[in-house]
C-alpha beads as a LAMMPS data file, in Angstrom:
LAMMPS data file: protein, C-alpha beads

324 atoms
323 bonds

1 atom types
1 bond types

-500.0 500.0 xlo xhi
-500.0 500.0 ylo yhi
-500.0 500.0 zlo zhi

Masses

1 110.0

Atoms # bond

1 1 1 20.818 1.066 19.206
2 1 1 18.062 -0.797 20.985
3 1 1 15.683 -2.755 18.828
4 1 1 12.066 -3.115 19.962
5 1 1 9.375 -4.950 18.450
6 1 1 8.121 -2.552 15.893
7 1 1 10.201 -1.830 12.711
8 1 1 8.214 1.554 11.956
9 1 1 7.332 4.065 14.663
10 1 1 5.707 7.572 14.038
11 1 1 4.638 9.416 16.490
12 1 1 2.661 12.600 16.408
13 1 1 3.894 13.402 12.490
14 1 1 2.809 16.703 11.077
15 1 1 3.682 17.638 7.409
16 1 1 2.125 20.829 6.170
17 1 1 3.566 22.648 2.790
18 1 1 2.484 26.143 3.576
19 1 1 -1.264 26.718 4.964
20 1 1 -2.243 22.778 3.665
21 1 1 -1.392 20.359 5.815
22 1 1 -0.570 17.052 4.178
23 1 1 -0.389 15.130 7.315
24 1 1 -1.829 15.576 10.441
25 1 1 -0.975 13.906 13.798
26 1 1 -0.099 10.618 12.777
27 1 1 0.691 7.599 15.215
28 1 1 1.513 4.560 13.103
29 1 1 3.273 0.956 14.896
30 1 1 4.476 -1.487 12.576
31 1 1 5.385 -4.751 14.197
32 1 1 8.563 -6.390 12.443
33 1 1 7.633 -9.070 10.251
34 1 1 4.012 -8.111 9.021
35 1 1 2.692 -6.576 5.711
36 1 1 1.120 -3.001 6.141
37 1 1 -0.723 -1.834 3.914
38 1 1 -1.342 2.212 3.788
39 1 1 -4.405 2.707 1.814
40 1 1 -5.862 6.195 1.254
41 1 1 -7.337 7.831 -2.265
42 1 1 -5.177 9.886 -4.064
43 1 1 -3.430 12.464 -2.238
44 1 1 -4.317 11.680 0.853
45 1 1 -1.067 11.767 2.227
46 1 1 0.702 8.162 1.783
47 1 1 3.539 9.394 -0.170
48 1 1 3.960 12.317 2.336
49 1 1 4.235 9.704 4.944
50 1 1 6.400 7.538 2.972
51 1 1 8.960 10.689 2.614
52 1 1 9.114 11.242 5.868
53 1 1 10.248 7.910 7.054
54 1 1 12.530 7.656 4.334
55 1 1 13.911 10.941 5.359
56 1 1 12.786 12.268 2.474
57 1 1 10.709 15.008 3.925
58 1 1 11.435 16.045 7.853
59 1 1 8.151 16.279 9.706
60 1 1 6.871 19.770 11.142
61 1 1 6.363 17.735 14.609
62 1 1 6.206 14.508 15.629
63 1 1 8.806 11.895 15.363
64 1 1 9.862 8.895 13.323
65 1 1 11.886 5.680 14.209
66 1 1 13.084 2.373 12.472
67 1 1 13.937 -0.654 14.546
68 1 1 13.925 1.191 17.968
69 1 1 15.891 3.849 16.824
70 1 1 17.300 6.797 15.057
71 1 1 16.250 6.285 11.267
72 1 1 19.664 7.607 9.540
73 1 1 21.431 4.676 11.113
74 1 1 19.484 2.142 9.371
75 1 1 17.776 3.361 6.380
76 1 1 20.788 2.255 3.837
77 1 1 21.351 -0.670 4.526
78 1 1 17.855 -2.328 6.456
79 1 1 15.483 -0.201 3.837
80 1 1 14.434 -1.004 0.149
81 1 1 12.797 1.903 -1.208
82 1 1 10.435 1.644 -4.244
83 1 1 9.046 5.170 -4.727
84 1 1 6.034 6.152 -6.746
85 1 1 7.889 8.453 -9.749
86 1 1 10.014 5.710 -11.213
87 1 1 13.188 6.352 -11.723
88 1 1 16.525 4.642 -13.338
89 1 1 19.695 5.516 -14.996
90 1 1 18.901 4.517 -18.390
91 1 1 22.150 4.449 -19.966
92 1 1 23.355 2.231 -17.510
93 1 1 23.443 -2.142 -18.513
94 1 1 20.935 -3.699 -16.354
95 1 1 23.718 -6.141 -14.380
96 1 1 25.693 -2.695 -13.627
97 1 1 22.819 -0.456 -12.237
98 1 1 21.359 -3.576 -9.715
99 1 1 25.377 -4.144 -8.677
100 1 1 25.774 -0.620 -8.473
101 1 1 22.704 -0.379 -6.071
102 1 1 23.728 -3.300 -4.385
103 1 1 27.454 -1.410 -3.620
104 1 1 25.940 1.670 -2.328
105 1 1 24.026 -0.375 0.567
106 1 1 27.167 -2.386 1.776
107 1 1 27.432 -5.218 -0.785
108 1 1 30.828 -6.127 -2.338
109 1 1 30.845 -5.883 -5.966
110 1 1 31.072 -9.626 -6.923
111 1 1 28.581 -10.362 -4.691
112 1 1 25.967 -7.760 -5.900
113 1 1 26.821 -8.913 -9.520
114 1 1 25.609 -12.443 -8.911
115 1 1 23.130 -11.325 -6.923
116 1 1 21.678 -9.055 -9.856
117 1 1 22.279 -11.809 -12.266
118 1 1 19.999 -14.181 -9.962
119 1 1 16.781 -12.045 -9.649
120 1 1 17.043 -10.491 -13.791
121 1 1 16.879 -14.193 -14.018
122 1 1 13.920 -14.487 -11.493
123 1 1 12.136 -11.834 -13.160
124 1 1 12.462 -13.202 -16.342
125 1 1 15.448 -10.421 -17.669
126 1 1 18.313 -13.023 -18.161
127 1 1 18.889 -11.712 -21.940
128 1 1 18.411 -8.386 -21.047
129 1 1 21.134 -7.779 -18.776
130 1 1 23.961 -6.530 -20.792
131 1 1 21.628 -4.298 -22.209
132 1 1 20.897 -0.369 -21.441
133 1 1 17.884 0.269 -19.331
134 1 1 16.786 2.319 -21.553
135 1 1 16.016 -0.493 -24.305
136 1 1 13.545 -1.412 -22.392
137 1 1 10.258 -1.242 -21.929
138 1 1 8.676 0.448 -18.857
139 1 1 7.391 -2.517 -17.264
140 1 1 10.735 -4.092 -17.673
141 1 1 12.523 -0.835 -16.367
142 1 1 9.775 -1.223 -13.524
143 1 1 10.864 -4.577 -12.568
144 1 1 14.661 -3.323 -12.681
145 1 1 14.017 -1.029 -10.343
146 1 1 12.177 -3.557 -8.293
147 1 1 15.385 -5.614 -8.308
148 1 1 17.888 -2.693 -7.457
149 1 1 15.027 -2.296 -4.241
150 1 1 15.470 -5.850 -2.802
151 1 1 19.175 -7.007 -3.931
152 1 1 20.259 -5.962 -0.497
153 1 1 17.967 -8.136 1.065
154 1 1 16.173 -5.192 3.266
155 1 1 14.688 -5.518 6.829
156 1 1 12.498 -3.845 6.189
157 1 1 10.841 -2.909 2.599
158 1 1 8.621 0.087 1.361
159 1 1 6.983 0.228 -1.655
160 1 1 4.581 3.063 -3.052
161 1 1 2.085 2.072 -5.325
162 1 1 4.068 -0.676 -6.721
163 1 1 1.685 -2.308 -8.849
164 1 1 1.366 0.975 -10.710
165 1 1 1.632 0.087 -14.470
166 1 1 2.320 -3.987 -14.334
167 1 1 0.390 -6.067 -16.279
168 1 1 -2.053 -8.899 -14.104
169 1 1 0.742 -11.623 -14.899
170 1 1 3.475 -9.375 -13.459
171 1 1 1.349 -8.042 -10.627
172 1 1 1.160 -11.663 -9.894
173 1 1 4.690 -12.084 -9.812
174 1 1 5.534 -9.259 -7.676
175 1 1 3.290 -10.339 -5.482
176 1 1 4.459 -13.724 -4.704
177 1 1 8.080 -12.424 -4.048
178 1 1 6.490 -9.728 -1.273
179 1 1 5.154 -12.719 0.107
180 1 1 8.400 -14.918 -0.059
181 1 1 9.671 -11.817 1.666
182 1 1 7.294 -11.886 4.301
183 1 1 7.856 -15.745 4.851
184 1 1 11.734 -15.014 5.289
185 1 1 10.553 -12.219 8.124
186 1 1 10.796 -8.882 6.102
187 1 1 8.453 -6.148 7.537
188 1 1 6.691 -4.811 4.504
189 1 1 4.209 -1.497 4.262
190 1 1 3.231 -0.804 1.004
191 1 1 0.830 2.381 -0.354
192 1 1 -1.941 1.463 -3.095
193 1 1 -5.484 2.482 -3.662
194 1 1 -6.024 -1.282 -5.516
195 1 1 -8.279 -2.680 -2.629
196 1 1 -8.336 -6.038 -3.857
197 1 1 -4.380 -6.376 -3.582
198 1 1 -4.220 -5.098 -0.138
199 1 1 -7.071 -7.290 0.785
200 1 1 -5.196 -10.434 -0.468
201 1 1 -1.713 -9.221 0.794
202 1 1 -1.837 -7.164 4.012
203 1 1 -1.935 -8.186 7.757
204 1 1 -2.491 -4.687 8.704
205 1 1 -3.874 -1.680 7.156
206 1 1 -4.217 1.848 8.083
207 1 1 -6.589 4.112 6.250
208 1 1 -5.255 7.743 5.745
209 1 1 -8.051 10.280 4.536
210 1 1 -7.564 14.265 4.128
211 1 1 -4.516 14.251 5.954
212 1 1 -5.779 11.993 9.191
213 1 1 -5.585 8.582 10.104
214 1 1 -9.098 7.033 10.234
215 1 1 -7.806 3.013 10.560
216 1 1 -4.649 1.513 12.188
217 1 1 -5.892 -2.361 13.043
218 1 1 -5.220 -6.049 12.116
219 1 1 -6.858 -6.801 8.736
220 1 1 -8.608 -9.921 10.865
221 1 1 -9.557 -7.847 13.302
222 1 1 -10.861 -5.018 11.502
223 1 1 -13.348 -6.992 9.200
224 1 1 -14.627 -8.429 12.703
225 1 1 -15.514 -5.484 13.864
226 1 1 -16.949 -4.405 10.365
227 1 1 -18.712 -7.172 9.900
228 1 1 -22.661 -6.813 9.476
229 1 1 -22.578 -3.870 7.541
230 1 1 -22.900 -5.504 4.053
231 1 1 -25.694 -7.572 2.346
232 1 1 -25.456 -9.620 -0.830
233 1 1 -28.129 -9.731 -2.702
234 1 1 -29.968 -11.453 -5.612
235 1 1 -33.775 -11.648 -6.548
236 1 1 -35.905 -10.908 -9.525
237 1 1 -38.630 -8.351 -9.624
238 1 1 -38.492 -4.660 -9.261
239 1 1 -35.515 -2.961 -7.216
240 1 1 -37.455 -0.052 -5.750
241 1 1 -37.777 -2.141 -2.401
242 1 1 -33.983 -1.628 -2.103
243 1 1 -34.119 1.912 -1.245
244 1 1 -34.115 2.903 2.480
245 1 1 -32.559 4.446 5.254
246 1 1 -31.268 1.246 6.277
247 1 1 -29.213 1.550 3.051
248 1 1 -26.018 3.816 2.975
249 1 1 -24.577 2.342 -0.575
250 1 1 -25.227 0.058 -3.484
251 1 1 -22.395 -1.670 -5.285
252 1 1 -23.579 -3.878 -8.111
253 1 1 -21.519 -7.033 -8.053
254 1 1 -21.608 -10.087 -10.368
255 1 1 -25.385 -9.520 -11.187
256 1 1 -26.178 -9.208 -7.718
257 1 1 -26.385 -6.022 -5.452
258 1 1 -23.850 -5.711 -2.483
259 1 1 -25.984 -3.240 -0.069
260 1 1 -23.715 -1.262 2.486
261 1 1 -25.609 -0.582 5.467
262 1 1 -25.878 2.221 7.185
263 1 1 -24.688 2.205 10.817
264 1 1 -27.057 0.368 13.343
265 1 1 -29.598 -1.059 10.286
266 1 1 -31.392 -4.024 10.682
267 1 1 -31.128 -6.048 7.696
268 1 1 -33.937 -7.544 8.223
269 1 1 -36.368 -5.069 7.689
270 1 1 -35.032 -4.400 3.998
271 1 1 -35.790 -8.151 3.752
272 1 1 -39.135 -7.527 5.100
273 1 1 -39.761 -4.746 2.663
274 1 1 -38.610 -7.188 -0.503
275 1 1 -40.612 -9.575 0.737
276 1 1 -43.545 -7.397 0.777
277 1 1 -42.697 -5.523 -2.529
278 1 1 -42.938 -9.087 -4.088
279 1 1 -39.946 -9.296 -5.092
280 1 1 -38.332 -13.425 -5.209
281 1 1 -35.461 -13.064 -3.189
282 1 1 -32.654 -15.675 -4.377
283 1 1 -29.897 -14.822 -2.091
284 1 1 -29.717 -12.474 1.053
285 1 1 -26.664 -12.875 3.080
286 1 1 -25.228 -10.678 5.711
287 1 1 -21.210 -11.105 4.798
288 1 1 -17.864 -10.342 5.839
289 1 1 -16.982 -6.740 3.877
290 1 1 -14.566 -6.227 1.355
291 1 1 -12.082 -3.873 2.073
292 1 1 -13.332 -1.649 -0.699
293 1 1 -16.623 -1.460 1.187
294 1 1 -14.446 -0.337 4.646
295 1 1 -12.683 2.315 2.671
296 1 1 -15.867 3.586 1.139
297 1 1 -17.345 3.535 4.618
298 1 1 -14.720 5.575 6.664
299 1 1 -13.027 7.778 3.938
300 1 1 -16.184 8.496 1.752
301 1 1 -17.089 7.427 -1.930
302 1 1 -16.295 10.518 -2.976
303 1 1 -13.166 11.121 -0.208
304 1 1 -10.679 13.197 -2.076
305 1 1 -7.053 13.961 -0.210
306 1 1 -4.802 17.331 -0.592
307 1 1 -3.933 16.749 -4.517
308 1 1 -0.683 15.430 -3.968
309 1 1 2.623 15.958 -2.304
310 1 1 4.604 19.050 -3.312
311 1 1 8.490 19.098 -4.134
312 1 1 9.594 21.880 -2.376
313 1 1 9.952 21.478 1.257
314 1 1 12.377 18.035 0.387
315 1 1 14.826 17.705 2.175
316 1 1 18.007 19.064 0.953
317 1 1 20.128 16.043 -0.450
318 1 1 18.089 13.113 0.035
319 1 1 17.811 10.799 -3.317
320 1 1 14.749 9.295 -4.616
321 1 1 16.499 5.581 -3.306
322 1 1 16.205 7.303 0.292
323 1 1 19.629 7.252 0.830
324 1 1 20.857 9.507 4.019

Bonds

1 1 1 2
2 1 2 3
3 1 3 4
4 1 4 5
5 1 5 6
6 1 6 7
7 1 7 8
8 1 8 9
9 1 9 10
10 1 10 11
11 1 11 12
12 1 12 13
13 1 13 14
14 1 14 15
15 1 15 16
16 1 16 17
17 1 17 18
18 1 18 19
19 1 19 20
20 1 20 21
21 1 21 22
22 1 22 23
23 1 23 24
24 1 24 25
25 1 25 26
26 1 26 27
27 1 27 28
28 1 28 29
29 1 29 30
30 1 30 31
31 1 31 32
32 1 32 33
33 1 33 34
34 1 34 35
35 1 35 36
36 1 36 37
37 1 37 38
38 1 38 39
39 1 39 40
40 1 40 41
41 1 41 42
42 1 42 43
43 1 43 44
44 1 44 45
45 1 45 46
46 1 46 47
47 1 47 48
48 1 48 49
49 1 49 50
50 1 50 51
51 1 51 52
52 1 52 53
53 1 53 54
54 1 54 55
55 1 55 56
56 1 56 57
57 1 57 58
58 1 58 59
59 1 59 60
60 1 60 61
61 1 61 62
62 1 62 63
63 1 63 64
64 1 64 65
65 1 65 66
66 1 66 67
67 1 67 68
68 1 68 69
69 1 69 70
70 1 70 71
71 1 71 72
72 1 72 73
73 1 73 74
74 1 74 75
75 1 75 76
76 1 76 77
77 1 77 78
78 1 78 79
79 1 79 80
80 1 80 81
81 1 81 82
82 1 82 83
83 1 83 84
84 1 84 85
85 1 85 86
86 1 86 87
87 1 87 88
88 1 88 89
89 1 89 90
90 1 90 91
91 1 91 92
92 1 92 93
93 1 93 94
94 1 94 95
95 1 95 96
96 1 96 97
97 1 97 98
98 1 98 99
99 1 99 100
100 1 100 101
101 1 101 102
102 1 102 103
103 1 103 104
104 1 104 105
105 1 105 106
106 1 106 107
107 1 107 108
108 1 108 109
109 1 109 110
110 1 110 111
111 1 111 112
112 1 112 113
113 1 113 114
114 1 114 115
115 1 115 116
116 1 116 117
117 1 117 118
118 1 118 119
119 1 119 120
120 1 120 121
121 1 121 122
122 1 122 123
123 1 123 124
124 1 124 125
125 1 125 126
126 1 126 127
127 1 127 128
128 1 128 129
129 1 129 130
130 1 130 131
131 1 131 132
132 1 132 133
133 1 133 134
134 1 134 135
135 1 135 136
136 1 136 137
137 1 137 138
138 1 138 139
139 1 139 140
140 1 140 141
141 1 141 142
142 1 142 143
143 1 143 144
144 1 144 145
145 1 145 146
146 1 146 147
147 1 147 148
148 1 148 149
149 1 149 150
150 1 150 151
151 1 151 152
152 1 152 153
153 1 153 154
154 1 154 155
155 1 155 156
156 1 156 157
157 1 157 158
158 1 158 159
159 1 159 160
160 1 160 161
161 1 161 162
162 1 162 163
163 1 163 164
164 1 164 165
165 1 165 166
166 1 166 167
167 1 167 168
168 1 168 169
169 1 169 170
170 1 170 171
171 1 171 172
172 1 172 173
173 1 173 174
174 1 174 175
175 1 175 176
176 1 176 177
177 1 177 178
178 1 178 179
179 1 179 180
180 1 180 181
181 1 181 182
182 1 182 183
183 1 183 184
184 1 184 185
185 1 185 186
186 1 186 187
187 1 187 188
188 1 188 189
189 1 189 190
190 1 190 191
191 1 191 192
192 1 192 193
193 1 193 194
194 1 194 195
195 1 195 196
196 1 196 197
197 1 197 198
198 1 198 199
199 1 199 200
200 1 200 201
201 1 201 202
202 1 202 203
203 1 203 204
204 1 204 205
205 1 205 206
206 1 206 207
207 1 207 208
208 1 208 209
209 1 209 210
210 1 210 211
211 1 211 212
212 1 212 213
213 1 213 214
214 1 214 215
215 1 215 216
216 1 216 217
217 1 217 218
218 1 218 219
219 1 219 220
220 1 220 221
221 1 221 222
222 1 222 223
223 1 223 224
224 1 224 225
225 1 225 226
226 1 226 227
227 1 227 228
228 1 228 229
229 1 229 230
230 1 230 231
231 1 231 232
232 1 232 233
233 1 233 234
234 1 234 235
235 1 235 236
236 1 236 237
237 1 237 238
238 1 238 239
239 1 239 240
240 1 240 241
241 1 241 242
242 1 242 243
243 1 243 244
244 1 244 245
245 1 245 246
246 1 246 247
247 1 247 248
248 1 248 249
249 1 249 250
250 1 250 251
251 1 251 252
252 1 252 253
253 1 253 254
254 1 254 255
255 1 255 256
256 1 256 257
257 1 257 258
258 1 258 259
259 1 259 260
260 1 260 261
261 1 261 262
262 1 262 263
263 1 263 264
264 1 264 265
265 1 265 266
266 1 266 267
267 1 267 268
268 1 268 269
269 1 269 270
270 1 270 271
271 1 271 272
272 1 272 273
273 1 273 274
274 1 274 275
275 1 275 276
276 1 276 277
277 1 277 278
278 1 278 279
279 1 279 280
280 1 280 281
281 1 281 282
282 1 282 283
283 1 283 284
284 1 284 285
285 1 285 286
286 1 286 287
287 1 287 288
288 1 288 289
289 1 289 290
290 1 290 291
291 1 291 292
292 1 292 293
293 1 293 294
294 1 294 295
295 1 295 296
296 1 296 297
297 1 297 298
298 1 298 299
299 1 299 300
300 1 300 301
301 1 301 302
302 1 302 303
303 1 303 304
304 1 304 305
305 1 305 306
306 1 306 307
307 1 307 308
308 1 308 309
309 1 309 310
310 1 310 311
311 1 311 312
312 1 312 313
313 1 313 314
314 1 314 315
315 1 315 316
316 1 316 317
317 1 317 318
318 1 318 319
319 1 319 320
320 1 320 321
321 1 321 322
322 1 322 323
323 1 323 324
């Protein structure tokens, strides 16, 4: 197998699940060793993509390739899967399930045992690993899972919606050890719909909405290009002066207003209108956007995707750990 310089690779990818089409012509390059993040609202078709380069799903047309090359040659032992529905063996010990994982994708037995016993201690588990998974609580069984994802030390690591029912401190956590990942040269794309976590994580990000890619650029980049289209501000006195066709949103942020404008406005003339309304303008500052206020502006405040992925159509004898 020849690698090249992108770890993911679709090309063209079509999933439809009788006359809906979940994803629609979809060209997506990863380069190795960045953090993707695939943002969409819900149902838009991340998981659908997810499946499909996991192998879960097969795509209608298109194709899909890891490192260069045919996907089924790499997925067990350069992929860590976290997918969306959770899912453990509860009556399992914690040590056994991670080793067990760890044996599946190529790791001796010994070696996956002290390699579980290393991250339940990372994670803050040590006492709970002689115990069933099913003592414990769901954001512990989350983080299990999270180890039995990594212990084999992937290439290249996908996680859906993994911050998905962790408390701040853990999100935290989790979040430093995607970047320690990152640091060691991991390729990471990760699904959410948490804005502010892909904003602080992710290198690149491609926006999926009602089946179609809308983004695909560097997160530097990107805000570049977006920049201009929001204004912060703060004044006292009537807001009436804020309406206008200059103005596509409002967002009220931290007692100010964060004004999303619409495309080719001059900010200036809502300045001029304040100004003239008589209203004491405190701040007014033309500023990088959030990502939120990207999101909003290409998939739609109220963007809604196909209402999720279906289970039929699977493929036949794939596992939820995207084993092939």
């Amino acid at each position: 197998m020849i690698e090249d310089g992108f770890a993911v690779r679709l090309h063209g990818v079509t999933k439809s699940f009788g006359k809906h089409t979940a994803v629609s012509e979809l060209d997506l390059d990863i380069p190795r060793g960045t953090i993707c993040g695939l943002l969409g609202p819900n149902g838009s078709g991340k998981t659908t993509t997810i499946r499909m380069i996991m192998g879960i799903l097969l795509p209608d047309e298109g194709s899909v390739s890891l490192f260069g090359g045919d996907p089924e040659l790499t997925r067990r032992t350069k992929v860590g899967y976290l997918p969306e529905e959770r899912g453990v063996y509860r009556k399992m010990k914690c040590v056994e399930f991670v080793t067990f994982l760890a044996e599946i994708r190529g790791i001796p037995r010994a070696e996956g045992r002290r390699r579980a016993l290393n991250w339940l201690e990372r994670l803050g588990l040590p006492e709970w690993a002689e115990k069933r998974v099913e003592d414990l609580s769901k954001g512990m069984q989350q983080k299990v899972q999270f180890i039995g994802t990594v212990v084999h030390e992937p290439e290249l690591l996908i996680l859906d919606e993994p911050f998905s029912g962790l408390d701040p401190i853990n999100q935290d956590v989790l979040e430093g050890i995607v970047r320690d990942f990152r640091a060691k040269g991991t390729t990471i794309l990760f699904s959410t719909h948490l804005m502010d976590q892909a904003e602080r994580l992710c290198e690149r990000v491609c926006l999926i909405s009602k089946s179609r890619k809308m983004i695909d650029a560097d997160m530097r980049e990107l805000k570049a290009a977006e920049r201009g289209g929001v204004v912060v501000v703060e004044f006292e006195g009537s807001d009436a002066w804020i309406a206008g066709p200059e103005v596509a949103g409002v967002d009220r942020v931290n007692g100010g207003l964060n004004l999303t404008l619409a495309d080719g406005a001059d900010h200036q003339a809502i300045l001029r209108r304040g100004v003239s309304a008589g209203a004491t303008i405190l701040r007014f500052d033309l500023v990088e956007p959030r990502l939120h206020d990207i999101f909003v502006r290409h998939a739609g405040a109220d963007a809604s995707g196909d209402g999720g992925t279906p289970v039929a159509g699977s493929r036949g004898g794939a596992d939820a750990w995207g084993a092939s």
